[in-house]
C-alpha positions in Angstrom: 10.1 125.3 135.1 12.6 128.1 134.4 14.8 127.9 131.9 18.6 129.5 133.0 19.7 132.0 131.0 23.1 132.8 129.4 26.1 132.9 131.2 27.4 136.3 131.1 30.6 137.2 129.8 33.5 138.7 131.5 32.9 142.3 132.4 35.0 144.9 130.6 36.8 145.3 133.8 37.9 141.3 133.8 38.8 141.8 130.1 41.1 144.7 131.3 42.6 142.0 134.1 43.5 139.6 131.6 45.1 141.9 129.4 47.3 142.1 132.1 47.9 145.6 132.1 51.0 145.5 134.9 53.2 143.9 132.0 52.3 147.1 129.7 55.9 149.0 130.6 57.6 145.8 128.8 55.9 147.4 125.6 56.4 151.1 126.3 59.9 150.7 127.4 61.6 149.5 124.1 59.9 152.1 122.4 60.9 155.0 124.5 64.6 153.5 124.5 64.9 153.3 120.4 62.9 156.9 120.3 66.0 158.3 122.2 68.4 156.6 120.6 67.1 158.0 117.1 66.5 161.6 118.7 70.3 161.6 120.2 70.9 161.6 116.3 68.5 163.9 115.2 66.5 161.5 114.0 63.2 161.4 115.6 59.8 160.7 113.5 57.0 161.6 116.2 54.4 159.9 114.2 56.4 156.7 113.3 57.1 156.9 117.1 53.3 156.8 118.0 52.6 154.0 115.7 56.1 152.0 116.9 54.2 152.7 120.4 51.1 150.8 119.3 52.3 148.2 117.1 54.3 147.4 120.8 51.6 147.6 123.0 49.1 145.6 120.7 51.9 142.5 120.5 51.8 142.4 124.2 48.2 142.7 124.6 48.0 140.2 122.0 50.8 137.8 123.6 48.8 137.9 127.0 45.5 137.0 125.6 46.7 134.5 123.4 48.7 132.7 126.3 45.6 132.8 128.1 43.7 131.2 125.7 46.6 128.3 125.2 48.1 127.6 129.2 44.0 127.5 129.4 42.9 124.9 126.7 46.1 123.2 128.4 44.8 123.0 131.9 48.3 125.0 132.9 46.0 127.5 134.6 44.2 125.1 136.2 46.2 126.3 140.1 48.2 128.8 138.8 48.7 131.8 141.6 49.2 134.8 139.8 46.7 137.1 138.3 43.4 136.0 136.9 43.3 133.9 133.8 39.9 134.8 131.7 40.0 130.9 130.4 41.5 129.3 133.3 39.2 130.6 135.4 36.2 129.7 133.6 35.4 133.5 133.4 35.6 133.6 129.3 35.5 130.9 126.6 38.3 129.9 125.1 36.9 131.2 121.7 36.4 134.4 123.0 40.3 134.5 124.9 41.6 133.4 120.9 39.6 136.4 119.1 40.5 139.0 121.5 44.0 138.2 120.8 43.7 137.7 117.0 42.0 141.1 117.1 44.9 142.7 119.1 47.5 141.4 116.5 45.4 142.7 114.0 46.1 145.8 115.5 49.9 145.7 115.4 49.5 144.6 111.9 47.9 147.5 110.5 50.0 149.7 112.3 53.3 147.9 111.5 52.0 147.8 107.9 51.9 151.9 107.7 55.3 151.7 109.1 56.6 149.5 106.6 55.1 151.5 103.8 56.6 154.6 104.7 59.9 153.1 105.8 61.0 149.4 104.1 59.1 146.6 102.9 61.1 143.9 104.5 59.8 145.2 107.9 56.6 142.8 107.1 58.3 139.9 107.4 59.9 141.3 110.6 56.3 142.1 111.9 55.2 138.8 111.1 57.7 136.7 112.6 57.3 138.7 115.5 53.3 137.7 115.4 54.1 134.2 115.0 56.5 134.3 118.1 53.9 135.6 120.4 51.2 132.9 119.2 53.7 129.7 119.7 54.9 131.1 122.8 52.6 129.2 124.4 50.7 128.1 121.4 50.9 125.6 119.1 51.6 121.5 119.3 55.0 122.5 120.4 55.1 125.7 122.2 58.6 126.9 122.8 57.5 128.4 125.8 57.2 125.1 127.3 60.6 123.7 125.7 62.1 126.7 128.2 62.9 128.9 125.1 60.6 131.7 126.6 63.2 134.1 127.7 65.5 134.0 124.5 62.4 134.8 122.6 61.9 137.7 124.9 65.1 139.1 124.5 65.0 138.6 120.8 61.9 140.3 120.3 60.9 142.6 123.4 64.4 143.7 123.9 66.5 143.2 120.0 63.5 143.3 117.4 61.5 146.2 119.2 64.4 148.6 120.4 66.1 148.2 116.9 62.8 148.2 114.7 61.7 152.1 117.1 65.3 153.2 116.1 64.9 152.1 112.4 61.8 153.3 111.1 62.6 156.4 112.3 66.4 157.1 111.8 66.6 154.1 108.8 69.5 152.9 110.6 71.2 151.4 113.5 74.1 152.2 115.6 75.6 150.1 118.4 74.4 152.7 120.6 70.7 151.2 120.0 72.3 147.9 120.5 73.4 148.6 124.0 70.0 149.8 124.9 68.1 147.1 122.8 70.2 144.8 125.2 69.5 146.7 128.2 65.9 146.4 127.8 65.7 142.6 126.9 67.4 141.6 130.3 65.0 143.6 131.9 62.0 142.0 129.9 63.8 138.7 130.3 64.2 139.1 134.1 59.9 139.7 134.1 59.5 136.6 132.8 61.8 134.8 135.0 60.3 136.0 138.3 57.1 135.1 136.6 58.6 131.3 136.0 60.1 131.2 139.0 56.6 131.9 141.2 55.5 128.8 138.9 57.9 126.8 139.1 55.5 124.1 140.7 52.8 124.6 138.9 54.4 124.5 136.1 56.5 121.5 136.8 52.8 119.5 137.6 51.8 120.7 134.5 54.6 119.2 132.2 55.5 123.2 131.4 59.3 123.0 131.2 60.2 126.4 131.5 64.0 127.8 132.2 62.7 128.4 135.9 61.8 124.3 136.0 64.9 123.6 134.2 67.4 125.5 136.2 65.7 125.0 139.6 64.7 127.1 142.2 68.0 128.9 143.5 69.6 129.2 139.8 67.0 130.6 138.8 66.9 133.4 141.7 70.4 133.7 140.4 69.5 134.6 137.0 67.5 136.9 138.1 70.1 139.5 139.4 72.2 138.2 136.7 69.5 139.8 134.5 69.8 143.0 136.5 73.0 143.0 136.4 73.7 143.0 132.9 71.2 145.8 132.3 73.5 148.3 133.9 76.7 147.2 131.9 74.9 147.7 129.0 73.5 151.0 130.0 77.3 151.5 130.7 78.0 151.2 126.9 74.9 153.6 125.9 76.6 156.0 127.4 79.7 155.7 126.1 78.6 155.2 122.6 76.4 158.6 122.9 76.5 160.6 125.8 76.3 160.8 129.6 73.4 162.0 130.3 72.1 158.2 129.1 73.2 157.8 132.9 69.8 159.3 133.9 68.1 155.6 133.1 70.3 154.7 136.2 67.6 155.2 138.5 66.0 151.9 137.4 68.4 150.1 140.2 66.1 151.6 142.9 62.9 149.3 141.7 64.9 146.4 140.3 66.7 146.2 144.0 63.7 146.0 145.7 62.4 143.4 143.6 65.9 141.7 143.7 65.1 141.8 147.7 61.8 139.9 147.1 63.3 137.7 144.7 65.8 136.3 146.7 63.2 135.6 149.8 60.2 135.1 148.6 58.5 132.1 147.0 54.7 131.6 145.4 52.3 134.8 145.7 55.0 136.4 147.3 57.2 137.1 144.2 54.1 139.1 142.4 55.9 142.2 143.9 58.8 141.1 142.2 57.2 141.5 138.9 55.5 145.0 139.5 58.7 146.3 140.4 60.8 144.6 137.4 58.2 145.7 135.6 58.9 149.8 136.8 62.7 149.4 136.7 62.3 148.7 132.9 59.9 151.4 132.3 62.4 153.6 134.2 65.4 152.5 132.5 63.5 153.3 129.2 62.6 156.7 130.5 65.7 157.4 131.7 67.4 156.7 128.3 64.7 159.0 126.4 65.0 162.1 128.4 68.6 161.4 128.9 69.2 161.1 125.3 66.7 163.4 123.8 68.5 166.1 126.7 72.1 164.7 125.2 
């Protein structure tokens, strides 16, 4: 009688899916958007920029894992019909999802930590409120992620906390220039999130997952969405008023976010996942756009 061996583990390339590496512009984007503002004053620290860079992109590799690990424990991503869930799917252990993601926010911590050394203190407890956030998004007895919270956090802390903290460590001060973009940028990462809800909406409403999407309901929802848009270019209005013009160049991000405003308004379930690639370029673009234009400015 043969005894069966070990289940494998996920391949690197299913570790690399559930990083989720399509919602990686939501992390370069604030960083590219404080960088400019702080270069449009002369104020641009290459190196702190770099290490603002990773301290970003590990909290968002960090946040994906880790809501992996919880919507999985929960049995939330038991039908869900987005991209593949490493604990959901049975692919990875849930002990395995929850290191992964401990080990990525060990990353941002030791890279926020240089950054607060060379910059202010009080950044740590920034940094770790921020780590906190992205556990008991979905984590947690009480996930506020569940409570429909999600996109207030997001705008808070992938929009506010990251634009403002690139601008800070570098320039060691904040302008309402950085404001507008720090705006800009959350409604863009809000309006990721939302086309993510709303594809879920009844999954998640199975589940007992009470996010805005569930809340609001399908066609409010679709609302908010250009709503989100929307606001993004008025407050791109006010970067460029604050600094200069040539802040106009982060314009270009209407081209994607109007094709995904297209699919959001028609489509419904697997559909949408368009919707999310594309919201997911128009931030990175509007992020771009305000570097070069700002950096050129």
């Amino acid at each position: 009688m043969t005894t069966p061996g070990p289940t494998p583990g996920p391949t690197p390339g299913q570790w690399l899916a559930g990083a989720r590496p399509r919602t990686l512009p939501a992390a370069v984007a604030p960083v590219l958007a404080g960088t400019g503002v702080a270069a449009y004053d002369g104020d641009a620290v290459w190196w702190k920029a770099a290490l603002a860079l990773v301290v970003s992109l590990a909290l968002q590799v960090g946040v994906n894992y880790a809501n992996d690990y919880s919507d999985g424990v929960r049995g939330t991503d038991a039908d869900r019909v987005g991209p593949m869930r490493l604990v959901g799917s049975g692919v990875a252990t849930p002990s395995s999802v929850k290191t992964a993601a401990l080990a990525a926010f060990g990353v941002a911590a030791v890279a926020g930590l240089v950054l607060a050394a060379t910059t202010a203190w009080w950044l740590v407890l920034i940094g770790a409120v921020s780590v906190a956030a992205a556990w008991f998004y979905t984590g947690g007895s009480k996930p506020y992620g569940y409570l429909g919270l999600g996109e207030i956090m997001v705008f808070v802390f992938f929009g506010l906390v990251a634009v403002l903290g690139t601008q800070y460590v570098q320039a060691e001060t904040l302008t309402l220039g950085g404001l507008y973009a720090a705006c800009g940028i959350g409604a863009l990462a809000c309006a990721i999130l939302v086309a993510n809800n709303l594809r879920d909406i009844p999954t998640d409403r199975v589940a007992g997952k009470l996010t805005l999407a569930v809340r609001l309901g399908d066609a409010r929802t679709r609302a908010l969405y250009v709503l989100l848009v929307l606001a993004a270019l008025v407050a791109l209005l006010g970067i460029a008023l604050e600094t200069s013009w040539w802040a106009l160049l982060a314009v270009a991000y209407l081209l994607p976010a109007a094709r995904a405003t297209t699919v959001v308004r028609r489509a419904t379930g697997r559909d949408l996942v368009p919707a999310l690639q594309l919201t997911g370029v128009a931030e990175l673009v509007y992020g771009l756009g305000l570097f070069v234009g700002l950096v050129a400015g």
